[in-house]
C-alpha positions in Angstrom: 0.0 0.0 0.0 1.1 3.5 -1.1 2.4 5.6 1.7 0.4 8.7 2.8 0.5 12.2 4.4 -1.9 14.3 6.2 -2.5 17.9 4.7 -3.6 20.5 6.7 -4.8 23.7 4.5 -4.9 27.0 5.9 -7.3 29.1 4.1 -10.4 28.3 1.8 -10.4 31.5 -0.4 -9.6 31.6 -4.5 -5.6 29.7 -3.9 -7.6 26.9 -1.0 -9.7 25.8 -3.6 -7.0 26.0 -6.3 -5.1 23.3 -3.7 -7.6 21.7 -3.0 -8.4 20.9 -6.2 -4.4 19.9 -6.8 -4.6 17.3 -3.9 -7.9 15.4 -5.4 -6.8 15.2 -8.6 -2.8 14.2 -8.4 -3.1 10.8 -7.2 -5.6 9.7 -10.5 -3.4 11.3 -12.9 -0.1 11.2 -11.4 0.5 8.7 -8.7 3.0 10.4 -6.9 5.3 7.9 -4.1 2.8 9.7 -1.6 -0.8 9.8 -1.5 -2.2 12.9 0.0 -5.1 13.1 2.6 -7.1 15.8 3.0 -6.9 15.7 6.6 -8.1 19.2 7.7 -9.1 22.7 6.0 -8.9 26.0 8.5 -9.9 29.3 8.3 -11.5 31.8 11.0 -15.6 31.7 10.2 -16.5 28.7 10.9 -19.9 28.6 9.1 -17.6 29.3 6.2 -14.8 27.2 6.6 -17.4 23.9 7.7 -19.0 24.5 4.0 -16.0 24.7 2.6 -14.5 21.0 4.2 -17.3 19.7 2.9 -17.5 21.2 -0.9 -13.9 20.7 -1.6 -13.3 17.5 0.4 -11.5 18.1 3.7 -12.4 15.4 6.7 -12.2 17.6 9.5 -11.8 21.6 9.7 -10.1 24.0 12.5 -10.6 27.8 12.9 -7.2 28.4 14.4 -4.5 27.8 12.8 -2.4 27.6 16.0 -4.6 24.2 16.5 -4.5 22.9 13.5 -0.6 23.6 13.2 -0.1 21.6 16.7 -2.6 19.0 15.4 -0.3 15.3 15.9 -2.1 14.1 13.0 -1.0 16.9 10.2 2.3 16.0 8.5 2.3 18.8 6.0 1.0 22.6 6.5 -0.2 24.2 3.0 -0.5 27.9 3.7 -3.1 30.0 1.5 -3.3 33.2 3.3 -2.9 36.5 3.1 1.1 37.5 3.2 0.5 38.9 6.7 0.3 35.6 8.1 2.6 33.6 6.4 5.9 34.3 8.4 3.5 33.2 12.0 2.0 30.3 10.6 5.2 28.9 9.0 7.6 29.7 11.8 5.3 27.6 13.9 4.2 25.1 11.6 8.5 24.7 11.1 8.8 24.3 15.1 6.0 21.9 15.3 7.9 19.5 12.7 5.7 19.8 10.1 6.5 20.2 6.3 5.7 23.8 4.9 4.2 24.6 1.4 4.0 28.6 1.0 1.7 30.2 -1.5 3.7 33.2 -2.9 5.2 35.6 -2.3 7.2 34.0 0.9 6.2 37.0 2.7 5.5 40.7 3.1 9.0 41.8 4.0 12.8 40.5 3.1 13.3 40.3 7.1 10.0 38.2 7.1 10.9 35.5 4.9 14.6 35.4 5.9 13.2 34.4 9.1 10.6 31.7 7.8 13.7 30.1 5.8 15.5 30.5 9.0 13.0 28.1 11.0 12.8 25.4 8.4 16.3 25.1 8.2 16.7 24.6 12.2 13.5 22.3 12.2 15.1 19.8 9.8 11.7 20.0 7.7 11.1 20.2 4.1 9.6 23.6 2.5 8.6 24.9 -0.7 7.2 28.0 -2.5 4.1 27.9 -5.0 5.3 29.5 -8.1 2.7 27.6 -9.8 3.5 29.3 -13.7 7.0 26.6 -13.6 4.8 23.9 -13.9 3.2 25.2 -17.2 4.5 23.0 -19.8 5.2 25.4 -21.7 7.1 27.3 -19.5 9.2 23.7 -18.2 10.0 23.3 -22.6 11.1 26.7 -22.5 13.4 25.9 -20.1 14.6 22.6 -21.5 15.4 24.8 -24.9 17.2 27.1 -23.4 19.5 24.6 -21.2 20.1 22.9 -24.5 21.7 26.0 -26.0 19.0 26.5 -28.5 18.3 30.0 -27.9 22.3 30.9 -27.3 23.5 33.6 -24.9 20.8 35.3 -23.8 20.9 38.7 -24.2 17.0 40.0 -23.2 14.2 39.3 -21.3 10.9 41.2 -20.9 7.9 40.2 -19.2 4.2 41.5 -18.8 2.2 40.5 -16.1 -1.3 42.5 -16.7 -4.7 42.3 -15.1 -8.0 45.2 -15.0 -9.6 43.8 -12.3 -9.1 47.1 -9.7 -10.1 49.5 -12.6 -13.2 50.1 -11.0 -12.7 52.9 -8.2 -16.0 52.1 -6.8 -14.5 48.3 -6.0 -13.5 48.1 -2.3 -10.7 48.1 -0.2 -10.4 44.3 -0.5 -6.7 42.7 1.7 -4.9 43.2 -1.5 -5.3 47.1 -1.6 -3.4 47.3 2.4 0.4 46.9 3.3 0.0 44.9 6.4 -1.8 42.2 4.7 -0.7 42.5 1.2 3.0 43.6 1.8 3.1 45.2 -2.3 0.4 45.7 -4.5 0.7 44.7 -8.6 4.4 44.2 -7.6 4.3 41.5 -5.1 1.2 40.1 -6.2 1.9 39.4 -9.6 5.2 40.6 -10.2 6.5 38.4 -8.2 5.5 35.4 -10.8 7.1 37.4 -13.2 10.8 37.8 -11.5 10.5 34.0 -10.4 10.1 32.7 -14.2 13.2 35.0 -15.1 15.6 34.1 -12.4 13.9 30.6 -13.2 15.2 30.8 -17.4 17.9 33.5 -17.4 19.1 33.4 -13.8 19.8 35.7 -10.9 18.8 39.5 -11.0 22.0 41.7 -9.8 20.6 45.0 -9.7 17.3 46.8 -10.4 15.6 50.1 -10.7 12.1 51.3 -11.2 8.8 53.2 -10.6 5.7 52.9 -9.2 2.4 54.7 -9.0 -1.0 54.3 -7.3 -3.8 55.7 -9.3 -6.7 55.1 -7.1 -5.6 56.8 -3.6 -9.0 55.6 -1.5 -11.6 53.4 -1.7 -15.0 52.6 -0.1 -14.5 50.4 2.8 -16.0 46.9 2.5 -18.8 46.0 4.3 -16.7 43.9 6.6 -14.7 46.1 8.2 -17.2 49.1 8.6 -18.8 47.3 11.6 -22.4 47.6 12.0 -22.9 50.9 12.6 -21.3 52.4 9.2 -23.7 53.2 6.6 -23.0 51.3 3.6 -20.5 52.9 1.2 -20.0 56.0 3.9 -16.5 55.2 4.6 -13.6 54.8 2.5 -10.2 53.8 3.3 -6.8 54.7 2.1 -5.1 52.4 -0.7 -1.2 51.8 0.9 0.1 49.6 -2.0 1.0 50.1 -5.8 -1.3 50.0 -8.3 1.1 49.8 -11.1 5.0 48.7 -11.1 7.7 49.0 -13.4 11.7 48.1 -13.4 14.8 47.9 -15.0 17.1 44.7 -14.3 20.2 43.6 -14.8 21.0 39.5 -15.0 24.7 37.7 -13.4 25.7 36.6 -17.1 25.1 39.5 -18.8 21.1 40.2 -20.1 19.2 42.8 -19.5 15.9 42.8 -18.5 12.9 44.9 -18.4 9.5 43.8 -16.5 5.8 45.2 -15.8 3.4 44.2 -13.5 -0.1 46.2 -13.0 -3.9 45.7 -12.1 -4.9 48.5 -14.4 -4.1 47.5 -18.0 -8.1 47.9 -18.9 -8.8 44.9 -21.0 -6.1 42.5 -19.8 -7.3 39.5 -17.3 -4.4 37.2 -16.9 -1.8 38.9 -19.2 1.7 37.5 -18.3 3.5 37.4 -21.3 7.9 36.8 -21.6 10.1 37.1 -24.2 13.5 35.8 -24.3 15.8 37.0 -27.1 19.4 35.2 -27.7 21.9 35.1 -29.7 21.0 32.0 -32.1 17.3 32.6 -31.2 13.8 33.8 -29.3 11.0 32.2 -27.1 7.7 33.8 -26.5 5.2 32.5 -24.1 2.1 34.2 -23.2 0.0 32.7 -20.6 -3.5 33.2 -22.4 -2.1 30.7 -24.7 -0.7 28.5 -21.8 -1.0 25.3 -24.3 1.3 27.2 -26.7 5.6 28.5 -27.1 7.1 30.6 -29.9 9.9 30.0 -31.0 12.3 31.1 -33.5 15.8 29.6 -34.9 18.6 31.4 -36.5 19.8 27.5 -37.2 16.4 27.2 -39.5 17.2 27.2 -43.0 17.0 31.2 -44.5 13.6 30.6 -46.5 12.4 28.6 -43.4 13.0 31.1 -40.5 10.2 33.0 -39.1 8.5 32.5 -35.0 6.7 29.0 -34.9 4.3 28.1 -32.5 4.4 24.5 -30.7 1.1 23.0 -29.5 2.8 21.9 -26.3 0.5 18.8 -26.0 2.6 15.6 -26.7 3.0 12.9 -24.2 7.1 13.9 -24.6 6.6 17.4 -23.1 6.6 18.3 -19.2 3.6 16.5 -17.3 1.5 16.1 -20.3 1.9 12.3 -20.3 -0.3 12.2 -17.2 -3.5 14.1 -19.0 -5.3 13.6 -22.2 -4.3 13.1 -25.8 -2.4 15.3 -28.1 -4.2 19.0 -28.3 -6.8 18.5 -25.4 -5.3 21.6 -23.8 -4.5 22.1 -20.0 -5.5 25.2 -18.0 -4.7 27.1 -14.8 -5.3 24.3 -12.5 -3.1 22.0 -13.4 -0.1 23.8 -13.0 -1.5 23.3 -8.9 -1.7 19.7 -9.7 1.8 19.5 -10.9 3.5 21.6 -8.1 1.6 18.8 -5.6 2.8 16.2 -7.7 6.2 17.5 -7.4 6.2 18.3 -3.8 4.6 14.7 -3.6 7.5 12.7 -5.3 10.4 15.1 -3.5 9.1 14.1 0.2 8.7 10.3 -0.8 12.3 10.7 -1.9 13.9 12.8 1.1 14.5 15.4 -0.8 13.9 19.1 -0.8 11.3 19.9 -2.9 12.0 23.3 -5.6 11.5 25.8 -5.4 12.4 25.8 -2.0 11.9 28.9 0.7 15.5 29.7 0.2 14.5 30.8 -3.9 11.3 32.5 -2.2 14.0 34.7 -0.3 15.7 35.5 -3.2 12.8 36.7 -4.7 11.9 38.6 -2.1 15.3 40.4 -2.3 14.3 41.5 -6.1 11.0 42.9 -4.8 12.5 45.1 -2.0 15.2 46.0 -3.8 12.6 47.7 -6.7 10.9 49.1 -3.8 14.2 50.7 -2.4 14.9 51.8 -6.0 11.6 53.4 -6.1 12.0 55.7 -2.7 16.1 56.5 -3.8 14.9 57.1 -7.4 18.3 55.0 -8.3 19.5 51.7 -9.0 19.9 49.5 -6.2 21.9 46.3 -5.6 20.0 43.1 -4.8 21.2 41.8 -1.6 22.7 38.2 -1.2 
């Protein structure tokens, strides 16, 4: 009989149910060297987090975290909530001996997630980040090319990451919009993705410099944290995080890189686009056509060279084996399902699953280095 481990999920929001759907649907498609059981779900209403156990599958649920962390019967601690809480919850999840999985960022601040790698290193456990867009398989032939030497030396990268959905200046002050929860607006949120697939294909980010602006200075409270006296819509609140980010980056071997991350590009849902340019060739990946990767050769023959696309569908690409036949196209929750498979297979192994907290770190040093940039309005040295 396949070994198992006991999950416990903190949070039930839009990334618990993108887990939770990862950990029913690895061990049919997958069959990783540990089977997962959904052990317990937690979060602090507990009308809300008792529906939610029962709609996506949990046996038991907790509405404290502290209990659920202490629980003898959790193995693994998956962490879905708001940056705020990450550092708290993984520091004692660590100290408890329990594995940690991390949605992204690691957390709100450099100093926080130097000390969450700190704790899982004294605790002996395993840990691991979710930056979910490696797992596209797109995205894992990308990389494949480029370790090949198909591409050459690498001389550019630039990357979109664009959404709309804050356009709106009537839409509320949601845990996104606030520093103490959100740690960075567009730039943490999404950006984050963005500087995690570069260091991920071209390598590690040396220096940086950029801008940043918040369009939308308040918004109307939402009904949540008005209390009961506030008349609806009375009270708004002050936006503390960017709206819109920009930067400038230089890479150790040499490239030059330029990236964008905003929740106001009116029209764009789930724009993250890269392109890689090098010197025998170019990848383009855009994340609205996650099945798809551009590519272009200078090696083609000169009446044959122009950007192709590849249906990245076949059973010989990254994870498709496991799925459906040639051009039934994946989505956005598989790349879940293939970051639990992963973590799966590492821990049956021993080893430490990628990437771990100690890349999360090092994205974190990109993102507060841009945001030291910003307030010295120079460039600024990404610490070690």
């Amino acid at each position: 009989m396949r070994r198992t481990i006991n999950i416990g999920l903190v949070g039930y929001g839009f990334m618990g149910r993108a887990h939770s759907t990862a950990y029913r649907q690895v061990c049919p498609f997958f069959r990783p060297g540990l089977k997962p059981v959904m052990k317990a779900i937690c979060g602090r209403n507990e009308a809300a987090v008792r529906q939610a156990a029962d709609s996506l599958g949990w046996q038991t649920y907790e509405t404290s975290w502290e209990q659920l962390v202490n629980r003898e019967d959790i193995d693994l601690i998956d962490i879905c909530t708001p940056g705020g809480s990450h550092r708290d919850i993984a520091v004692a999840a660590a100290e408890a001996g329990k594995h940690v999985f991390c949605e992204k960022p690691l957390a709100n601040s450099l100093g926080e997630a130097k000390e969450m790698l700190a704790a899982v290193e004294a605790a002996g456990v395993k840990h691991m980040v979710n930056f979910n867009y490696r797992r596209v398989p797109a995205v894992q032939l990308a990389k494949q090319l480029i370790d090949e030497g198909a591409i050459g030396e690498i001389r550019h990268w630039r990357a979109v990451y664009l959404q709309d959905w804050i356009v709106d200046p009537q839409f509320p002050l949601v845990w996104r919009l606030r520093r103490e929860e959100a740690g960075s607006g567009a730039l943490g949120d999404i950006g984050a993705h963005i500087v995690d697939l570069a260091r991920f294909l071209v390598g590690e980010i040396t220096d940086v410099v950029g801008m940043s602006a918040t369009f939308i200075k308040e918004r109307p409270l939402p009904i949540d944290m008005m209390g009961l006296t506030a008349a609806a819509g009375a009270q708004r609140g002050k936006v503390t995080v960017d709206d819109g980010a920009a930067f400038l980056a230089h890479f150790d071997k040499g490239a030059i890189g330029t990236f964008e991350a905003t929740r106001f590009a009116t029209g764009r849902k789930n724009y993250q686009r890269f392109e890689i340019n090098g010197s025998r060739g170019s990848l383009v990946f855009n994340l609205e056509r996650m099945n798809e990767l551009q590519f272009y050769s200078l090696d083609d023959a000169p009446h044959f060279q122009g950007f192709r696309t590849v249906l990245v569908t076949e059973s010989v690409h990254p994870y498709v084996s496991a799925w459906w036949p040639p051009g039934h196209g994946l989505g956005y929750e598989h790349t879940f399902t293939h970051a639990v498979a992963d973590l799966l297979n590492a821990l049956a192994k021993d080893r430490m699953p990628q990437p771990d907290f100690a890349e999360g770190v090092r994205v974190q040093a990109v993102l507060e280095a841009v945001e030291e940039s910003w307030a010295q309005k120079k460039w600024v040295q990404v610490k070690e």
